[in-house]
C-alpha positions, 0 to 999 in steps of 0.5 A, spaced: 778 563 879 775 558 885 781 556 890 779 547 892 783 547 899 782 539 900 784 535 905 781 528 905 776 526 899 771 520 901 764 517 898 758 518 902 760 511 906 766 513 908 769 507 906 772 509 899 776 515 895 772 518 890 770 515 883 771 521 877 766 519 871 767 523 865 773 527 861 777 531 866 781 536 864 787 539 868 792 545 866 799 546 868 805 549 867 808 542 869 806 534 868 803 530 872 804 522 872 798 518 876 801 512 879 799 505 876 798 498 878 795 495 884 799 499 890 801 492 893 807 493 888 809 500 889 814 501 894 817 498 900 820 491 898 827 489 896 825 484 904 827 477 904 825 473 911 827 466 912 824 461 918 825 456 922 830 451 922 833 447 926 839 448 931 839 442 936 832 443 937 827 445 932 826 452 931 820 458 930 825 464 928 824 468 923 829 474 920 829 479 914 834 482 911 834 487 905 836 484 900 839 491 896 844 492 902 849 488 907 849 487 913 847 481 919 839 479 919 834 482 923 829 479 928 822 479 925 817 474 929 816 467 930 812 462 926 806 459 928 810 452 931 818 450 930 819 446 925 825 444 919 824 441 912 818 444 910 817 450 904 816 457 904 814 462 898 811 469 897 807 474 894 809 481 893 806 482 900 805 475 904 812 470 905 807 463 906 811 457 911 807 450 909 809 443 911 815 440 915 817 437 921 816 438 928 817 433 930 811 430 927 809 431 920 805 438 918 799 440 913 799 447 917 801 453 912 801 459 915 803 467 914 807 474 914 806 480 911 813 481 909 813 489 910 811 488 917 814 484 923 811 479 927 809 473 927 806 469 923 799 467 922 795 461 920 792 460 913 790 453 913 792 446 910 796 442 905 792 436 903 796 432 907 802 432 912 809 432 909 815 434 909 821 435 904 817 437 899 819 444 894 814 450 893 814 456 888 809 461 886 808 468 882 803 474 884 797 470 885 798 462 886 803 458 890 805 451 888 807 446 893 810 439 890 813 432 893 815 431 899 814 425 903 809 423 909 814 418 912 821 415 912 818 410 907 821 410 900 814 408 898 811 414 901 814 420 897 809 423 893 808 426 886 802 430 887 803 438 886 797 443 890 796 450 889 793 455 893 791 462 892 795 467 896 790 473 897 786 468 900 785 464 906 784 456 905 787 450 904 790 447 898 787 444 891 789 439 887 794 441 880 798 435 878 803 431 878 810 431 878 813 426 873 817 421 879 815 421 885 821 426 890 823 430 894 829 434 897 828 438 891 827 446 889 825 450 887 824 457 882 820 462 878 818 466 872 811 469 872 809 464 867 813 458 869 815 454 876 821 449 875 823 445 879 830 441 880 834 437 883 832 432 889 831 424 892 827 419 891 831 412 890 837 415 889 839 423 888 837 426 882 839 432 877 832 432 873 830 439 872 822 439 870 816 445 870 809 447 870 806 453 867 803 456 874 797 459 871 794 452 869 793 446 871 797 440 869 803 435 870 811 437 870 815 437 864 821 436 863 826 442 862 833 439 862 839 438 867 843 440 873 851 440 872 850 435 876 846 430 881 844 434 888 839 434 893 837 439 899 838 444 893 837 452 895 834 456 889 832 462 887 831 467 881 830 473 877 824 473 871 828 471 867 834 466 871 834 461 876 839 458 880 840 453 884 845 452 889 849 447 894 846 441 896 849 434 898 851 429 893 853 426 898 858 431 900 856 438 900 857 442 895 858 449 893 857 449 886 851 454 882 848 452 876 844 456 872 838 456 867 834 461 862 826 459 865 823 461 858 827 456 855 829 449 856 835 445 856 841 444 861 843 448 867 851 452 866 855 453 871 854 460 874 859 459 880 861 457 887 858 458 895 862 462 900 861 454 903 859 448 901 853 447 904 846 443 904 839 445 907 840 453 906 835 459 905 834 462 898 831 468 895 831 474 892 831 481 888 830 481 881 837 483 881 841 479 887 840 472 890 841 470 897 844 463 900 843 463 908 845 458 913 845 451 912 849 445 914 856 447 912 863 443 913 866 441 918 860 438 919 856 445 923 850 449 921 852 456 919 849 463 920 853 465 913 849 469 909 851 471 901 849 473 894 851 474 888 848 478 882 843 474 878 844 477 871 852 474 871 856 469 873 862 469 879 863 466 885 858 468 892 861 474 895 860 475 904 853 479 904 852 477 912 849 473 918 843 471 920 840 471 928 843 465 929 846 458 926 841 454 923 839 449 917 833 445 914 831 453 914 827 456 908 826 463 905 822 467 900 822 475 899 818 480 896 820 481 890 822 474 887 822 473 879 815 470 880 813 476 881 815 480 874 
């Protein structure tokens, strides 16, 4: 019997592994289970990153934790320019930072490879400049709604803009929201985006939602336990959360809602601190709550989380790199991403 020693196989190119047409056979003693699926999503996430934020300046720090343990935020590299109240979200490989403040408005999106560090690189452009808006995605599309282009009542937006997040470009139409908003957040299944709370003329606790892989205006999924904006959220593909915010005071409460579902939010909890303007993210087991503008009145460094599928108040998990609010975070292997 011949013996194939094999240390690299390649097509002709050099390019590419080889393509096997065919029956192939193998006789073993023991099994072999080939791998399956995009190798993008196998091994080596479990990473969540927030970035920029505001101190007492504005800010282009980026930090990472991993999600499945405790511990403080690491640095991880610096975004494009310092900015605050702009969006994030992520695909299994890419964490995307669109928008915000700094200290004029921002149409600019730009990128990281989540299991990398460095910094981050420019994707393209909003349809406009705004801040304050709300974001979510799954796999391929990332969703940005809201927002405003002024400190005008009259200048909050309702429109909803998508990219793809394998590509590089500037975002397309997909809808609307059904009031204009901002000050909002968000979360996702695979399937749905949901958006909830937020201000326009008055601080709201409307939840409504999309179908991600569609085009189309919102509808409405039901209502937060109680009227907030400057919300954290974050979720598994079956639950999302939303935490904090201000009503005016801030607040420590998290509500919960079943994204297949629709109906009101439930109470799952409290924070380890009132506080609005925080980063949030998760696993599809853990949520992460970080920074934010706590009481008395000070920005906060304080990272927690809490565990999805229950209900229980947050439990310390660490601190970020430094204190900071208006921050915003998105992970690897959020509920979007099944």
């Amino acid at each position: 019997m011949s013996e194939i020693k094999v240390n690299n196989i390649q097509s002709l190119s050099g390019t590419n592994g080889p393509v096997i047409s065919g029956t192939v056979e193998m006789n073993s003693a023991g099994a072999m289970s080939l791998p399956r699926g995009d190798t993008a999503y196998r091994g080596g996430r479990g990473r969540g990153i927030q970035g920029g934020g505001y101190v007492s300046s504005f800010q282009n720090t980026i930090d990472y934790v991993t999600i499945s343990t405790l511990g403080d935020a690491l640095d991880f590299g610096d975004l494009v320019a310092t900015v605050a109240s702009h969006n994030s979200l992520s695909s299994a490989t890419r964490g995307f930072f669109a928008g915000g403040y700094n200290p004029t408005y921002s149409a600019t999106i730009s990128y990281v490879t989540i299991s990398a560090t460095g910094n981050s690189f420019d994707y393209g452009d909003l349809q406009a400049a705004y801040i304050a808006s709300v974001s979510c995605s799954n796999t391929t599309r990332g969703l940005v709604a809201g927002g405003r282009t002024s400190p005008a009542a009259a200048d909050y937006r309702n429109q909803i803009e998508y990219f793809n997040l394998s590509n590089s470009g500037n975002s397309s139409s997909f809808g609307e929201l059904t009031t204009k908003l901002g000050l909002s957040s968000g979360c996702s299944s695979p399937t749905r985006g949901v958006f909830g709370s937020g201000y326009h003329t008055s601080i709201v606790n409307t939840i409504q939602y999309v179908t991600i892989s569609t085009l189309g205006d919102t509808q409405d999924f039901g209502d937060l336990t109680q009227a907030t904006n400057n919300t954290g959220s974050c979720s598994s593909s079956v639950r999302g959360l939303f935490a904090g915010g201000d009503s005016p005071a801030r607040l420590n409460l998290i509500n919960y809602i079943t994204i297949a579902s629709l109906g009101d939010a439930i109470d799952f909890g409290d924070l380890s601190l009132p506080r609005w303007g925080l980063a949030s993210y998760s696993s599809q087991t853990r949520g992460i709550f970080a920074g934010g503008y706590g009481d008395p009145g000070a920005n906060t460094d304080t990272i927690d989380y809490v565990t999805i599928s229950t209900t229980g108040n947050a439990t310390d998990f660490g601190n970020l790199t430094q204190a900071r609010r208006v921050l915003k975070g998105c992970s690897d292997s959020h509920g979007g991403l099944g």
